[in-house]
C-alpha positions as CSV (number, residue, x, y, z in Angstrom):
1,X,87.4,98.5,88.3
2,X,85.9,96.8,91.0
3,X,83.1,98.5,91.8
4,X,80.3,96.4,89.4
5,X,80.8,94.0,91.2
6,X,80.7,95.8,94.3
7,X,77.7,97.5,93.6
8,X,76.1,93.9,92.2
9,X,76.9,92.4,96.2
10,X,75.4,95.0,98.0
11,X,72.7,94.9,95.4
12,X,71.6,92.0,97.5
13,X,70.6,93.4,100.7
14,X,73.6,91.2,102.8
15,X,76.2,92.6,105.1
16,X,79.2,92.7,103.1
17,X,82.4,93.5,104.1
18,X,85.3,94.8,101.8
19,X,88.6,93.1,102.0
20,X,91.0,95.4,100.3
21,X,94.6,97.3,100.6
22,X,94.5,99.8,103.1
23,X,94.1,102.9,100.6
24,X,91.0,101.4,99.4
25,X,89.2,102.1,102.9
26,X,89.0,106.0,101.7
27,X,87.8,105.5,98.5
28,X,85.0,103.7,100.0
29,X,83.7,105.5,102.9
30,X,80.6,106.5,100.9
31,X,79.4,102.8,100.5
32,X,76.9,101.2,103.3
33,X,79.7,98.5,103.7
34,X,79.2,95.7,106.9
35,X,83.4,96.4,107.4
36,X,86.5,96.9,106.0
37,X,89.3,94.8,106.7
38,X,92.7,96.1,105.4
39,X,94.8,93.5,103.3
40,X,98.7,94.3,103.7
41,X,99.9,91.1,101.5
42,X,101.4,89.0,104.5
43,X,99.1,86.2,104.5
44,X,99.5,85.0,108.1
45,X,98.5,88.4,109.1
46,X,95.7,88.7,107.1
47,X,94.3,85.4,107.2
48,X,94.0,86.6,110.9
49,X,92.3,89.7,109.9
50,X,90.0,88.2,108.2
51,X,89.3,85.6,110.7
52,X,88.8,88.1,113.3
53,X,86.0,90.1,111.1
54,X,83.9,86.4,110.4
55,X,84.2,86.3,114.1
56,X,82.9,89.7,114.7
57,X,79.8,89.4,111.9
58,X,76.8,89.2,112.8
59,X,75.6,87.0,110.2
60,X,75.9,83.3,110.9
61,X,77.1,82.1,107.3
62,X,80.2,84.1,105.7
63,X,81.1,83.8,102.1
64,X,83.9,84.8,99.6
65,X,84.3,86.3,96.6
66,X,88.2,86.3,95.5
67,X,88.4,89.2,92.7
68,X,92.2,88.7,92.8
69,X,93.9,85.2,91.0
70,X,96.5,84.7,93.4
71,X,97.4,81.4,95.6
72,X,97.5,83.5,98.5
73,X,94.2,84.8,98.3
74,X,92.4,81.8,98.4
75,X,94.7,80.2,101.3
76,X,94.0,83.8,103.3
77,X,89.8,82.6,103.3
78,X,91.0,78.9,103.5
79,X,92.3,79.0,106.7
80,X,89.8,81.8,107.5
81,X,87.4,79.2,107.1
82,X,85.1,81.1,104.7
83,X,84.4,78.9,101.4
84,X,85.1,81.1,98.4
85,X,83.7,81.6,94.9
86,X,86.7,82.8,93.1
87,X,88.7,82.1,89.6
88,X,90.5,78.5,88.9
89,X,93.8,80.6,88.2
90,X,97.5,79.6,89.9
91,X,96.3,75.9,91.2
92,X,93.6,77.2,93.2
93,X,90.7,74.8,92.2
94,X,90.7,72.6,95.3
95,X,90.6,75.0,97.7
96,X,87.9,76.7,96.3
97,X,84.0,75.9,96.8
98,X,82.8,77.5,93.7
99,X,85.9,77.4,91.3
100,X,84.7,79.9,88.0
101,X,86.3,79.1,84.4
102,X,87.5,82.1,83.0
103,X,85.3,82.7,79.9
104,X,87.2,82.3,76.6
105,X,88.9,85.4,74.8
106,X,89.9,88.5,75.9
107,X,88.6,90.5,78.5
108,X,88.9,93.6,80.1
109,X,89.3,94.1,84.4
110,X,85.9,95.3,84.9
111,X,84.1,92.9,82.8
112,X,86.4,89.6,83.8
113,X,85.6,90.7,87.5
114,X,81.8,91.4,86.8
115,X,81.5,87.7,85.0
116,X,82.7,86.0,88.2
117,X,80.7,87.8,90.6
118,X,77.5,86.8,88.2
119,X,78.9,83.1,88.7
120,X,79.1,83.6,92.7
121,X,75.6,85.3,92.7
122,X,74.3,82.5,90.8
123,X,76.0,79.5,93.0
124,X,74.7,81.3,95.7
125,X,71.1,81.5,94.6
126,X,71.2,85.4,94.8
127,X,69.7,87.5,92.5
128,X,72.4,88.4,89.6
129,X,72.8,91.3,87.9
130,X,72.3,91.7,84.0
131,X,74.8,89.8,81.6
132,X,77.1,93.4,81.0
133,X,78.3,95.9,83.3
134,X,77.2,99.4,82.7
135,X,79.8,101.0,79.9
136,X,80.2,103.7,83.1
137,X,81.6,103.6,86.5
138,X,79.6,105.5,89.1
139,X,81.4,105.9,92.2
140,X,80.1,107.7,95.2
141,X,82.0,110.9,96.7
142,X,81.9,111.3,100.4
143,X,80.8,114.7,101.3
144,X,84.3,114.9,102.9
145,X,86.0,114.2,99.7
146,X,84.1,117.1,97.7
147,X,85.3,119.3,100.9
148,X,88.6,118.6,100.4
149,X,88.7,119.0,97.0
150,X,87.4,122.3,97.1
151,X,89.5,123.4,99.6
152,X,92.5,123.1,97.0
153,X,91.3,124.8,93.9
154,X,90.3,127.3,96.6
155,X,94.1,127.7,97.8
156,X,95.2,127.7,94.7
157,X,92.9,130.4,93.3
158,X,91.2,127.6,90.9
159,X,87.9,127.8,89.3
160,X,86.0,124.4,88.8
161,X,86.1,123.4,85.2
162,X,88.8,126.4,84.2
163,X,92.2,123.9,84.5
164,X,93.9,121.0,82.9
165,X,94.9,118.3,85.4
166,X,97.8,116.2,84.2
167,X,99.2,113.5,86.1
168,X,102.6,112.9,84.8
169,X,103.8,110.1,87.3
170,X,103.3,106.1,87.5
171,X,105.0,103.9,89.9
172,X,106.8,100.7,88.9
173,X,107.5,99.4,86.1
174,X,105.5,96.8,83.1
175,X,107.9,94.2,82.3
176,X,110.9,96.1,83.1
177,X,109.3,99.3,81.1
178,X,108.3,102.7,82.2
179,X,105.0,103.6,82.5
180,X,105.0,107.2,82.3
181,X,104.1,109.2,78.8
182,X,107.7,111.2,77.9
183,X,106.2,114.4,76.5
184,X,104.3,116.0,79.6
185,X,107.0,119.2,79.7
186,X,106.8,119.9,76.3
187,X,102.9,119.3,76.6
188,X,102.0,121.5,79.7
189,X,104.4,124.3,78.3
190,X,102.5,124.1,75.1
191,X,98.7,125.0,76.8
192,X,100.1,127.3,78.9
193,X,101.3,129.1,75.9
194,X,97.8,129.0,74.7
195,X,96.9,130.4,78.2
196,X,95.7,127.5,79.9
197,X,96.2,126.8,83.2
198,X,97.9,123.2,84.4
199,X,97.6,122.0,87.4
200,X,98.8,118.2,89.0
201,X,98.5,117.1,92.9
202,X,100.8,114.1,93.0
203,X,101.0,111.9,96.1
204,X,104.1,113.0,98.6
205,X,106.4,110.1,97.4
206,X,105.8,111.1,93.8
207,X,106.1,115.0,94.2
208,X,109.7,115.4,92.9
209,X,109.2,112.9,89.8
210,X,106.3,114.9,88.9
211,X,108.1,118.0,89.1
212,X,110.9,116.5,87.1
213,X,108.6,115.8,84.6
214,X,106.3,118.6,84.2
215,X,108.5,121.7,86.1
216,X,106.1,124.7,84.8
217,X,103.1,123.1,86.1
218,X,101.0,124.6,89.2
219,X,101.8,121.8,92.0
220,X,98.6,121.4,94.2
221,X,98.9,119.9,97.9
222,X,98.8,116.0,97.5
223,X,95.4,114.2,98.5
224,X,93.5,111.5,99.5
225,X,92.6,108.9,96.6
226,X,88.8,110.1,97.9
227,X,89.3,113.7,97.3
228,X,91.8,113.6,94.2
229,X,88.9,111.8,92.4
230,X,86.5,114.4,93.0
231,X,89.4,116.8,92.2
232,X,89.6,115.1,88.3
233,X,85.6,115.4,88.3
234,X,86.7,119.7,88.6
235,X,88.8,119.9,86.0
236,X,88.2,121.2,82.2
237,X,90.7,117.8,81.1
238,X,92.6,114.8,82.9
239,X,95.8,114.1,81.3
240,X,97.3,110.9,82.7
241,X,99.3,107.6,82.3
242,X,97.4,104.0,82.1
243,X,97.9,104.0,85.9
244,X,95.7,104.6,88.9
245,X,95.1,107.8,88.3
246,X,93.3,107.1,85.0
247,X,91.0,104.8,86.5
248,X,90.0,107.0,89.3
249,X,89.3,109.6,86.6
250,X,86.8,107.0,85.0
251,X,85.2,106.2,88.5
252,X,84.8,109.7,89.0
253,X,83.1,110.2,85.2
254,X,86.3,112.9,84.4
255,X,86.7,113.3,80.5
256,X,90.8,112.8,80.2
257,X,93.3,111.5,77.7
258,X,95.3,108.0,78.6
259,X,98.4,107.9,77.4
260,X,99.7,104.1,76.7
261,X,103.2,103.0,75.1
262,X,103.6,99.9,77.2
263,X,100.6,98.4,78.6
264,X,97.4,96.8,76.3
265,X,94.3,99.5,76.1
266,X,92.0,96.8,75.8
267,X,92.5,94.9,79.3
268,X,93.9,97.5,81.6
269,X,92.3,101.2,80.1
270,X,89.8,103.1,81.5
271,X,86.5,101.7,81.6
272,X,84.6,105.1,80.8
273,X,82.8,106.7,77.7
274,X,84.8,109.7,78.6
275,X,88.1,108.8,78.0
276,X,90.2,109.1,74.6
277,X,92.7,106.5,74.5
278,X,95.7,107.2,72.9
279,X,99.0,105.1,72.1
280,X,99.5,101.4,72.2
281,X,101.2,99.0,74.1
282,X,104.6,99.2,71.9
283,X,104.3,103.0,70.8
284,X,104.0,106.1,72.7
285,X,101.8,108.9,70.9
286,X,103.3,112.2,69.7
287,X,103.5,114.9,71.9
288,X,101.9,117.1,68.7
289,X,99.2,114.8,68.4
290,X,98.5,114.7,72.3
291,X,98.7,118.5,72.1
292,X,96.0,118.5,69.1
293,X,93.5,116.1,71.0
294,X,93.5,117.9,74.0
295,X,92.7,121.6,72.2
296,X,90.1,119.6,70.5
297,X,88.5,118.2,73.9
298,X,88.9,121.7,75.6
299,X,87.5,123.9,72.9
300,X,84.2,125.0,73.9
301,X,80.7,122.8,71.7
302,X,79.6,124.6,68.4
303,X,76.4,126.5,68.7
């Protein structure tokens, strides 16, 4: 949801250097980045990290943009000694150099992100982007990811555009809820009654719950974040959670189904034109009525 205002930064022709979780690092191999500097949430250890990359720059003058709201983030660049741009959230104010109201009303992720960056931009005196994100993410595949991908639906005897991919997992829990959709067994039984194929490559640590959950289903070999994104962009449907899968399936342009019963569609869905949103934060939606989208999405355009 991030990658506006990543997009907007290196829009500006300066170095800039991603400081991220370590997964993130994959994802973004295809991006001209200046670095990547792996954030592991000990902020002794990272404020050292990202001491050590200012050091290492090139460019005299470092600045920072904090995406996340947290104390910790701004005391990481603090004691970095890199003045930050970030929002006033959790007492942050005076450490900050350019502290960013957050606008009034509700927002989702990708735009609340985007509005701050436009506020950096402009304290900077760098050009800003226009007022609105686009309605579509556009990340960029490495070649390797598209490789990788391939080499799956390969193994598996897959055909680009001939499967349903569900992802039937979601770690953690939303205020002591969990995330994941109850009806995926029923659901993949029912389209492979109707002769569809269903696939799901869940990461190592989530194998068994997704086999739990979905039993019938084709189990693919699990994958980097990189490659299972341009895996989604291969399949005929993504069938997922509100988790991370869902929004690497909107980074990656894949038409899917989010399933919701416990988190808000409006802040934390996909941002894509290509997803059908379906649930709310208190109710789950019907297997039948999940079942009926799906046909709907799969069957082939009227001539």
């Amino acid at each position: 949801m991030s990658l506006p205002s990543l997009e907007a930064l290196l829009a500006t022709g300066l170095p800039v250097v991603a400081c991220a979780r370590p997964w993130a690092r994959d994802l973004l191999s295809a991006y001209p980045l200046a670095g990547f500097v792996p954030m592991k949430g000990a902020w002794r250890a990272d404020r050292a990290a990202v001491r050590n990359a200012r050091r290492l720059a090139s460019h005299r003058r470092s600045l920072g943009l904090l995406l996340p709201d947290s104390l910790s983030s701004a005391l990481v660049f603090r004691f970095a000694g890199i003045p930050c741009a970030g929002y006033r959230d959790d007492g942050r104010s005076l450490i900050l150099r350019w502290p960013c109201a957050k606008p009034s009303g509700p927002l989702h992720a990708v735009q609340s992100w985007y509005h701050l960056t436009r506020h950096a931009l402009t304290q900077w005196r760098l050009p800003a982007p226009p007022s609105q994100p686009a309605d579509e993410l556009r990340w960029q595949a490495a070649a390797a990811h598209e490789d990788e991908a391939a080499r799956a639906l390969a193994q598996a005897g897959l055909v680009s555009g001939d499967f349903v991919l569900i992802a039937p997992t979601a770690t953690g829990l939303h205020k002591g809820r969990v995330k994941v959709w109850p009806g995926f067994d029923s659901l993949t039984r029912s389209l492979q009654a109707r002769g569809l194929t269903v696939a799901m490559s869940p990461p190592e640590a989530e194998r068994q719950a997704a086999r739990d959950n979905a039993p019938t289903a084709l189990l693919l070999p699990p994958l980097g974040l990189g490659a299972f994104a341009a895996l989604t962009r291969r399949a005929a449907l993504v069938i997922c959670n509100d988790s991370g899968v869902s929004h690497l399936g909107a980074a990656a342009g894949t038409r899917q189904i989010t399933l919701f019963g416990v988190t808000d569609p409006s802040r934390t869905g996909p941002w894509s034109n290509q997803s059908v949103r379906m649930g709310r934060m208190d109710a789950w939606p019907a297997a039948p009525d999940v079942l009926s989208t799906a046909l709907d999405l799969l069957a082939p355009p009227a001539v």
